[in-house]
C-alpha distance (Angstrom), angle and dihedral (degrees) to the residues before:
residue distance angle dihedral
X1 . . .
X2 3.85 . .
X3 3.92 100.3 .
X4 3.56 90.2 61.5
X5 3.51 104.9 89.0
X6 3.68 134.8 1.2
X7 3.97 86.7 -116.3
X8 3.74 94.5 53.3
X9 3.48 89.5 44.1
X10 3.54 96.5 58.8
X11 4.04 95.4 39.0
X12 4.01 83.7 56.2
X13 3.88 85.7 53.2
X14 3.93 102.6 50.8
X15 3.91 87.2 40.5
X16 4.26 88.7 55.4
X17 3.45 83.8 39.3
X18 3.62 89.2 49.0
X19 3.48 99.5 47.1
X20 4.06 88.7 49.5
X21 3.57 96.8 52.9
X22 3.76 96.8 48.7
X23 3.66 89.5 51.7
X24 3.68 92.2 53.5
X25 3.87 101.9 40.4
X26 4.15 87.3 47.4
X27 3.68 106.1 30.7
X28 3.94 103.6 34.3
X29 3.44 99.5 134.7
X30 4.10 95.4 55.7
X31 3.89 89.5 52.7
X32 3.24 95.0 39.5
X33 3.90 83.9 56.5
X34 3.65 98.0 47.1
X35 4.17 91.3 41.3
X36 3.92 93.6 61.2
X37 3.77 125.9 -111.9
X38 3.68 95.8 -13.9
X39 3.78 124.6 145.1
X40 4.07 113.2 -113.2
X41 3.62 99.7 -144.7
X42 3.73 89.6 60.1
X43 3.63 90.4 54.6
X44 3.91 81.2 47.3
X45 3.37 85.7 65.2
X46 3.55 104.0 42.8
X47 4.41 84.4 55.5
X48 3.81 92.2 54.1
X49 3.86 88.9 47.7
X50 3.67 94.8 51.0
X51 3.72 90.5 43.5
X52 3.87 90.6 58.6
X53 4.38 88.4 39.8
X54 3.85 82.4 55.1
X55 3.92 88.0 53.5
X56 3.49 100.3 53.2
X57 4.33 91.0 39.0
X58 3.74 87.7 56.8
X59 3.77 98.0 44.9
X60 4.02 92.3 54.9
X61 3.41 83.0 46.3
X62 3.94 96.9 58.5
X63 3.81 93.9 44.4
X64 3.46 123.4 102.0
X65 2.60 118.4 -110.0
X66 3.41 102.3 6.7
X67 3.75 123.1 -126.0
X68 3.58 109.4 -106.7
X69 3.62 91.2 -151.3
X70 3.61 97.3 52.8
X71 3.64 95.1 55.9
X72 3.77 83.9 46.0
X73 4.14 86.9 60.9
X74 3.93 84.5 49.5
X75 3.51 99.3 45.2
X76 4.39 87.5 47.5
X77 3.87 85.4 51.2
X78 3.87 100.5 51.6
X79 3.88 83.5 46.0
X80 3.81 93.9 49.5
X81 3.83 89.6 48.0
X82 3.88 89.5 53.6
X83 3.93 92.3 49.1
X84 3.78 84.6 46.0
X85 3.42 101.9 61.7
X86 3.66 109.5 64.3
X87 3.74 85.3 54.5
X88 3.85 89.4 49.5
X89 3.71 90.4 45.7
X90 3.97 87.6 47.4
X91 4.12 91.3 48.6
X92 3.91 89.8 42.0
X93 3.27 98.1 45.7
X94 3.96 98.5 115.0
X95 3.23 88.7 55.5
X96 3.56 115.3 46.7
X97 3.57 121.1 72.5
X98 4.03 120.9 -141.9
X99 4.30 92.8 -85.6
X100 3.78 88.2 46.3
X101 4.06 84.5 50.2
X102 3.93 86.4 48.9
X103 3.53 94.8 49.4
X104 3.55 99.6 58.4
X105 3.75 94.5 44.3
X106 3.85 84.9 61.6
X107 3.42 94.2 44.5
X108 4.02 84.0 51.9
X109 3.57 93.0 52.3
X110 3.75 96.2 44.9
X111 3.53 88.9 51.5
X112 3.74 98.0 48.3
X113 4.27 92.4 46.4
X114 3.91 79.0 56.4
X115 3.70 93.0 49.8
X116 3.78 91.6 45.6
X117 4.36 96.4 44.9
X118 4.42 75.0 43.9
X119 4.07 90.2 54.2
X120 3.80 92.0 36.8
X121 3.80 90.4 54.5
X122 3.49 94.4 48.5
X123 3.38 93.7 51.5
X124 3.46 96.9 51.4
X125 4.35 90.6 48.1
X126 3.83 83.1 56.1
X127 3.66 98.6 53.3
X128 4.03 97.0 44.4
């Protein structure tokens, strides 16, 4: 279960964020399809940048112990990308058609259940 340690939580992070990027670096096109009128190669991009995000997760993760202030920086980004989206649903609007809307809300809320299992964990590292 991913909220029961900080390192679980973060190895459950870089493997979503894993799973995401590979399916937008490889299969651009499809979302792209699904999302609206959206451009694959920015997708593309968005893949090979979540690829390298799941690099660095999964690293801090393996350390021991793990920096506190690391997980801190990945914990701030998963939040920032939650705040982000409802501005980049707002911006993106005319593009995106109502699946493309649904997908980034998921995305959202996977990102901020990692964020919260991230907090949790640190939390508890503080306390023992």
């Amino acid at each position: 279960m991913p909220w029961t340690s900080l390192k679980s939580a973060l190895l459950f992070n870089a493997l979503c964020s894993t799973i995401l990027g590979v399916i937008l670096l490889f299969y651009p096109s499809a979302v792209a399809a699904l999302m609206g009128e959206f451009n694959p190669l920015i997708l593309m991009v968005l893949g090979a940048g979540l690829l390298l995000f799941a690099a660095d997760v999964a690293w801090v993760a393996t350390r021991k112990p793990i920096s506190q202030l690391l997980a801190k920086m990945i914990t701030t980004a998963d939040a920032a990308w939650v705040v982000a989206t409802p501005v980049a649903m707002i911006v993106a609007a005319p593009w995106l058609s109502f699946w493309g809307q649904i997908l980034l809300l998921d995305v959202a809320l996977l990102v901020a259940f990692c964020a919260l299992c991230q907090r949790r964990g640190l939390q508890r590292q503080q306390l023992a």
